[in-house]
C-alpha positions as CSV (number, residue, x, y, z in Angstrom):
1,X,-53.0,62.1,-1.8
2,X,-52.4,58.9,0.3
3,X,-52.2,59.7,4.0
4,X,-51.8,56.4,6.3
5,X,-48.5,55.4,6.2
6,X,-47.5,51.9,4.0
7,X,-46.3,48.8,5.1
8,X,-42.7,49.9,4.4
9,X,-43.2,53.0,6.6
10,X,-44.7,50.6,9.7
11,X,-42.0,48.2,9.0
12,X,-39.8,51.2,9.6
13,X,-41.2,52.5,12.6
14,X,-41.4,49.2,14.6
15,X,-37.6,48.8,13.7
16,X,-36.8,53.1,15.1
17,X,-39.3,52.3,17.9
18,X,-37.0,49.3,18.8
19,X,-33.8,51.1,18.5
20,X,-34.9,53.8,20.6
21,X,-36.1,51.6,22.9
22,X,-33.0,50.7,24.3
23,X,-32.1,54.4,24.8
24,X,-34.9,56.7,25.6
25,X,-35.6,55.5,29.5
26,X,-35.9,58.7,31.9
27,X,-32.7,57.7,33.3
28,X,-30.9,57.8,30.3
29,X,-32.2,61.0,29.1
30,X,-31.4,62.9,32.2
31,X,-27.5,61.2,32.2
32,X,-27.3,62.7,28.3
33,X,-28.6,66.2,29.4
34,X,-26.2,66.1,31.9
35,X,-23.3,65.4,29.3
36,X,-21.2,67.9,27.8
37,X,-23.3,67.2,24.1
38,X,-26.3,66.2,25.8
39,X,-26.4,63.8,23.6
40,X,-24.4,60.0,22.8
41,X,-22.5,60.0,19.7
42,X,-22.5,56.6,19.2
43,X,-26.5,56.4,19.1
44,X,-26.2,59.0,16.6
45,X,-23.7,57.3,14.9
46,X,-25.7,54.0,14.7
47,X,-29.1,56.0,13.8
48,X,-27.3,57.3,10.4
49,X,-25.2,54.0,9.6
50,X,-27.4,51.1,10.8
51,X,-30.7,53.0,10.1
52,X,-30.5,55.4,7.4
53,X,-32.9,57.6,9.0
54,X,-30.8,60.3,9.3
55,X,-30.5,60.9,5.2
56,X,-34.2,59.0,4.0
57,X,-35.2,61.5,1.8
58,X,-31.8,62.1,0.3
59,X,-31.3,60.6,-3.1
60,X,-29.7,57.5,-3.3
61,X,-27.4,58.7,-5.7
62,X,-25.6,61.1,-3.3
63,X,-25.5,58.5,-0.7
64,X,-29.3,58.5,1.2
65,X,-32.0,56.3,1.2
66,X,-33.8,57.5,-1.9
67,X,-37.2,57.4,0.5
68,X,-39.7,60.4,0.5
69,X,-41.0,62.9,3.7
70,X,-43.4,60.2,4.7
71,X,-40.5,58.5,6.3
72,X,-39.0,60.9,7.6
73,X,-42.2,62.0,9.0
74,X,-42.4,58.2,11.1
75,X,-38.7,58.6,12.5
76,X,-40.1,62.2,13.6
77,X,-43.2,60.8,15.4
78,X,-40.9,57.9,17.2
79,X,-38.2,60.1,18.5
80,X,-41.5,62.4,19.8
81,X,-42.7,59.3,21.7
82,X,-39.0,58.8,23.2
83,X,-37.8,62.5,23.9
84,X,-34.0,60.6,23.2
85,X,-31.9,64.0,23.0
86,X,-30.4,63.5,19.7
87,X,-29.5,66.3,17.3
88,X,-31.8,64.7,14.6
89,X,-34.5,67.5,13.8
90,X,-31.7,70.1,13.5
91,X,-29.7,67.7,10.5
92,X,-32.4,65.4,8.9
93,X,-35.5,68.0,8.8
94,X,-33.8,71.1,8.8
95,X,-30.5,70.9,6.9
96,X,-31.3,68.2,4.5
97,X,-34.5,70.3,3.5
98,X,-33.0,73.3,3.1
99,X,-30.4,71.6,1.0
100,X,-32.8,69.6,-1.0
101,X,-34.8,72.8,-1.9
102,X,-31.6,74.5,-3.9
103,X,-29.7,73.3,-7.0
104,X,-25.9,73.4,-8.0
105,X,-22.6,71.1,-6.9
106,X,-22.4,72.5,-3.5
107,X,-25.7,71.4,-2.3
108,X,-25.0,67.8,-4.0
109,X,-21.5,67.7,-2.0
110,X,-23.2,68.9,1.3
111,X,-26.0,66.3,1.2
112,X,-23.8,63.5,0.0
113,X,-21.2,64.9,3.6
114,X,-24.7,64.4,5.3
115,X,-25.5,61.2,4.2
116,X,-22.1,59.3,4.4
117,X,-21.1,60.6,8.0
118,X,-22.5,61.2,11.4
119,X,-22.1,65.2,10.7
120,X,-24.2,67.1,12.7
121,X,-26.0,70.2,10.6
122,X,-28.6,72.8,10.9
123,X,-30.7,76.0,9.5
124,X,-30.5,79.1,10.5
125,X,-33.4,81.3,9.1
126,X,-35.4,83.2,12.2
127,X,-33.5,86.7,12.4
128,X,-32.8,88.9,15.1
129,X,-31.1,91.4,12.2
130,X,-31.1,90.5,8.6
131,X,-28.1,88.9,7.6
132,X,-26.2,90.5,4.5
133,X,-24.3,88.7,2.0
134,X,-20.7,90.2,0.7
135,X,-18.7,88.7,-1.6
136,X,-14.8,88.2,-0.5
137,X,-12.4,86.4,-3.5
138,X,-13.5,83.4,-4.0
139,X,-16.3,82.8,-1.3
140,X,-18.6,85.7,0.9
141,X,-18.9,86.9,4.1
142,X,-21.9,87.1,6.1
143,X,-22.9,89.7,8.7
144,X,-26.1,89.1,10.9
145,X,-27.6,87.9,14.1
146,X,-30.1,84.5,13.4
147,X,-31.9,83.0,16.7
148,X,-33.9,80.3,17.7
149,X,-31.7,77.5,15.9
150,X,-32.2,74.4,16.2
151,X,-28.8,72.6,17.4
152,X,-27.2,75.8,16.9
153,X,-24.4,76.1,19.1
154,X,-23.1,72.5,17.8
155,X,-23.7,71.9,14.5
156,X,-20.7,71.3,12.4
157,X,-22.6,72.7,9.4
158,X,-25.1,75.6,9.3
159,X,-26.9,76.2,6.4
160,X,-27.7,80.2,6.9
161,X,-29.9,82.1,4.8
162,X,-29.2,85.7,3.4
163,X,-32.7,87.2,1.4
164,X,-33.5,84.4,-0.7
165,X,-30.1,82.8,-0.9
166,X,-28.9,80.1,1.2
167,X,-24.9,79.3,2.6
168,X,-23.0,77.1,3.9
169,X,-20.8,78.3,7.1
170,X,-18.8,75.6,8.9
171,X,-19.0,75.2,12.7
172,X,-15.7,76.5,13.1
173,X,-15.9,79.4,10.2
174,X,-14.0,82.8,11.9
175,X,-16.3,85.2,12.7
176,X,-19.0,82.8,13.8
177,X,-20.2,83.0,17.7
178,X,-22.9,81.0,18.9
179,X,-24.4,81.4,22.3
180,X,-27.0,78.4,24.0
181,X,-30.5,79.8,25.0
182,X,-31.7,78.1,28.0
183,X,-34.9,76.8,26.9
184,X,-37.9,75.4,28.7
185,X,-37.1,72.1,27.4
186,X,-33.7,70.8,28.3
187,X,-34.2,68.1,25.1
188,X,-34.7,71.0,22.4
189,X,-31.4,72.6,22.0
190,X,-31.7,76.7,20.6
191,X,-29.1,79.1,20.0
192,X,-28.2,82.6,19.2
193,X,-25.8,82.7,16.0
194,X,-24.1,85.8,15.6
195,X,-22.0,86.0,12.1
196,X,-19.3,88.7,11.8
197,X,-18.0,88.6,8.6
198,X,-18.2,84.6,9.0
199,X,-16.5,82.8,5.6
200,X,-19.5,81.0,4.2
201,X,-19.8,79.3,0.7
202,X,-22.7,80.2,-1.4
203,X,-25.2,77.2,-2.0
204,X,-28.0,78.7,-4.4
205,X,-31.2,79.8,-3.9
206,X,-33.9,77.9,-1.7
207,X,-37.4,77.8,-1.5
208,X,-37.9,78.8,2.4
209,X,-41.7,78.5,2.6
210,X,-41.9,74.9,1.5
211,X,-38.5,74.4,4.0
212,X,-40.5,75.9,7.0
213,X,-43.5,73.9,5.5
214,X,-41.2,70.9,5.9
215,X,-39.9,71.6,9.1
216,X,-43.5,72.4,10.6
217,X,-44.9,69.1,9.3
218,X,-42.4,66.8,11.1
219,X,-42.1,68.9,14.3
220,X,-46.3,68.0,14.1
221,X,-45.2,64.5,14.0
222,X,-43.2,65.0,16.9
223,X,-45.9,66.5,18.8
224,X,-48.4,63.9,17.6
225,X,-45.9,61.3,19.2
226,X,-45.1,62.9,22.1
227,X,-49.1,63.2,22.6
228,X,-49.5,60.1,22.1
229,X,-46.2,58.7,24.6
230,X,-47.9,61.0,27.1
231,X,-51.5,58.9,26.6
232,X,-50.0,55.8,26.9
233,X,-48.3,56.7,30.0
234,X,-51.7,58.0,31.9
235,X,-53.6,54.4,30.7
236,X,-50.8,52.8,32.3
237,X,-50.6,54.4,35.2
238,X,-54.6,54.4,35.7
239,X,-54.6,51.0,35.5
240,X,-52.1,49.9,38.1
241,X,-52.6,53.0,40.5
242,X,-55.2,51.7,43.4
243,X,-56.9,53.8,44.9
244,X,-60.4,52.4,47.4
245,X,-59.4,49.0,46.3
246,X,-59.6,49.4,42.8
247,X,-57.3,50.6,40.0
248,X,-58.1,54.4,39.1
249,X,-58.7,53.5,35.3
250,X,-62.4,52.2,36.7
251,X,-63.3,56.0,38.0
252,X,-65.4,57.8,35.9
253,X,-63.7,61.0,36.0
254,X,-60.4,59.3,34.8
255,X,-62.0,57.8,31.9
256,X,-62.9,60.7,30.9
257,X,-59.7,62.3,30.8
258,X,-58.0,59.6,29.4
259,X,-60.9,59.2,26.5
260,X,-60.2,63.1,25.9
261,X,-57.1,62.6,25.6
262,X,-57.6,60.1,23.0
263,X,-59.4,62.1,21.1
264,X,-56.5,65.0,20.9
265,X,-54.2,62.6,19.9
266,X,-56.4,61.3,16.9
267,X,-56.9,64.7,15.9
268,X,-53.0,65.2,16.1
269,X,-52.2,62.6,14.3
270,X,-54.5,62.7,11.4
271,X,-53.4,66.2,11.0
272,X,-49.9,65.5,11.1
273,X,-50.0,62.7,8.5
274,X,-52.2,65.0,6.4
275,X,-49.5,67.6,6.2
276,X,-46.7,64.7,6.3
277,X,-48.4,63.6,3.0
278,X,-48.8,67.4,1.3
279,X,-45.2,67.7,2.2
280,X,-44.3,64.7,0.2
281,X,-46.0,65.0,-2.5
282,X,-44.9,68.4,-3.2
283,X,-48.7,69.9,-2.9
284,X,-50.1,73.3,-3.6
285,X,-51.8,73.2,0.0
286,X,-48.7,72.0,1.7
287,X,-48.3,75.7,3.7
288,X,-51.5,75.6,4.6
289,X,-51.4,72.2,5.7
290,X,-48.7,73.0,7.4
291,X,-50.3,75.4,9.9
292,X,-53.7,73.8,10.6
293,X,-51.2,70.7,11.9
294,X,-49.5,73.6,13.8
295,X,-52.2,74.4,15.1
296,X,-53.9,71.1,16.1
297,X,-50.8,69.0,17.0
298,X,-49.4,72.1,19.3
299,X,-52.5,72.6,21.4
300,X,-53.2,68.8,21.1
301,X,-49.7,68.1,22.4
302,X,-49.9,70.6,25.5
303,X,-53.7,69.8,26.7
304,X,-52.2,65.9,26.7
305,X,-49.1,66.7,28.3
306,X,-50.7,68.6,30.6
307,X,-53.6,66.0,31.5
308,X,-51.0,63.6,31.7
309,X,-50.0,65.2,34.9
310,X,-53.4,65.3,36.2
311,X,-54.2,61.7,36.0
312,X,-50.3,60.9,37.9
313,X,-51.3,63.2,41.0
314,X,-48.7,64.0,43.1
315,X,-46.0,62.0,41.2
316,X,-46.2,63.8,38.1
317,X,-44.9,66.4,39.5
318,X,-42.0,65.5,40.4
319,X,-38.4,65.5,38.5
320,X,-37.9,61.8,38.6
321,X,-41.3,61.3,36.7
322,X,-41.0,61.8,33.0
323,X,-45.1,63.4,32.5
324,X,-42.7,67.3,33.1
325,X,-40.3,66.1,30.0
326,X,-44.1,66.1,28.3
327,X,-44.8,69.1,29.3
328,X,-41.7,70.9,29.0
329,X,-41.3,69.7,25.2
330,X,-44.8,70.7,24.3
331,X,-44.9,74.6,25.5
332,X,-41.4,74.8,23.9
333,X,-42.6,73.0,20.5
334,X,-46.2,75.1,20.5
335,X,-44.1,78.3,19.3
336,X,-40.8,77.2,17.9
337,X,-41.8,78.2,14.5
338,X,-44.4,81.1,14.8
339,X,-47.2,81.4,17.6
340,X,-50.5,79.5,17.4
341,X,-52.1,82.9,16.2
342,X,-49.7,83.4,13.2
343,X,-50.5,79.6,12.1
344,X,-54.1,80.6,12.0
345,X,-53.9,84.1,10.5
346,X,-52.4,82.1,7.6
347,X,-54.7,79.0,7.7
348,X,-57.7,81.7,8.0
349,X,-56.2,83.9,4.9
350,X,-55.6,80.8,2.5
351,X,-59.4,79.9,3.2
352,X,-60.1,83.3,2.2
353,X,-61.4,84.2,5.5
């Protein structure tokens, strides 16, 4: 299984890294979060159409790039370095995997809707009470409470999942209620959806564990970018912070810290691209790959973050200073799809431990 990423997938990230670059300053985060969206249209209107990288996995014959998980695993570690609020994760990991692990005409007409528009979509799959299924003429109804989903309480499209079948309810589907959770992170949107007899439209049956698979390998890319934004940010300050007439970088117990830091985010970002890799090429491993990058790229991601802090002093504390964004993401991110224990309770039980 090839892990590093090829030259088409650099060539890719140098071009997201660029186009993010233009957006993902701390002033323009905090001006989206304030927004009624939280997020700019337009950006995410020029990520789809100029860049594809909404829809890269999504056969080109329904309208996507025709490109495999690796890439999608490189837009998922640049918009981790960033933290631009953008309702990617929700639509390009979650939505398009769901729909790319059924079969049928529906999920060909939803992923071609995907890919040809700036729609915004989602999975909802973590239950508060199991959702039932009922069928009404020529569609179904669905009765449940989901929570924890991702983009949630804007998505035009949920993809919802009922036992081991998956539908389609629209944003505005009667019946549908979503309520925001306030989260610890203001960039990672979560809601409550609460379906009451909501119309939905019957997609097909899914594979959830590779979709959660899926969705836990790029939110570890996110965490391995985010981990490694968060680095980058303490070497830079260390080395124009004076302190005694010299910058701080040249005081042993800083280079330490930042060297440890290093270290995390190597560790992150093998595992991620390790389980980035599984993911794409369909492996028999890929759960469990799938939880040791859990597991390393969460507590890599929140020991970083949380150094981060450290090394700024007084500054990182503050609102203004981006190191709490860090932070913030990283806690939230740790248990958005299980707790650390559960990953390794699985990892453990494949191993035959």
């Amino acid at each position: 299984m090839r892990i590093t990423p090829n030259a088409e997938a650099e060539e890719l990230r140098s071009i997201v890294r660029e186009f993010l670059g233009r957006y993902g300053d701390t002033e323009a985060v905090y001006r989206e979060l304030a927004g009624e969206r939280g997020w700019d249209p337009a950006v995410w209107s020029r990520l789809g159409a100029e860049l594809g990288a909404v829809t890269l996995d999504v056969p080109a014959a329904l309208g996507g790039s025709g490109a495999t998980f690796r890439e999608v695993a490189v837009v998922a570690e640049e918009l981790g370095r960033s933290l631009v609020r953008l309702p990617w994760f929700g639509t390009a990991v979650l939505a398009v995997g769901a729909l790319l692990a059924a079969e049928g005409p529906v999920r060909d007409e939803l992923l071609t809707r995907l890919a040809t528009g700036p729609a915004t979509a989602t999975l909802a799959y973590q239950e508060h009470s199991p959702v039932t299924a009922v069928r009404s003429g020529p569609g179904w109804r669905l009765d449940g409470t989901k929570t924890l989903v991702v983009e949630g309480a804007s998505a035009e499209l949920l993809l919802v999942t009922a036992g081991d079948d998956l539908f389609a309810v629209e944003g505005d589907a009667p019946g549908l209620t979503r309520e925001p959770l306030r989260a610890m992170d203001p960039n990672r949107q979560l809601a409550t959806v609460i379906l009451d007899g909501a119309e939905a439209t019957l997609v097909g049956r899914a594979d959830l564990g590779r979709v959660r698979a899926r969705a836990i390998a790029a939110l570890a890319c996110e965490q391995s970018g985010g981990a490694a934004a968060a680095l980058d940010l303490s070497c830079r300050y260390a080395g124009d912070r004076i302190q005694f007439g010299r910058p701080i970088a040249t005081f042993q117990a800083i280079k330490h810290r930042c060297a440890d830091m290093a270290v995390h985010v190597e560790a992150a970002r093998s595992a991620s691209l390790w389980a980035a890799g599984a993911v794409a090429d369909g492996a028999p491993d890929v759960e469990q790959a799938a939880a040791a990058a859990a597991l390393t790229c969460g507590e890599a991601y929140t020991w970083v973050a949380a150094e981060t802090v450290q090394v700024h002093g007084g500054i990182g504390f503050t609102w203004e200073h981006p190191a709490h964004l860090h932070v913030r993401r990283a806690a939230t991110s740790a248990v958005l799809f299980g707790q650390p224990h559960e990953h390794r309770e699985e990892l453990l039980g494949a191993l035959g431990v």
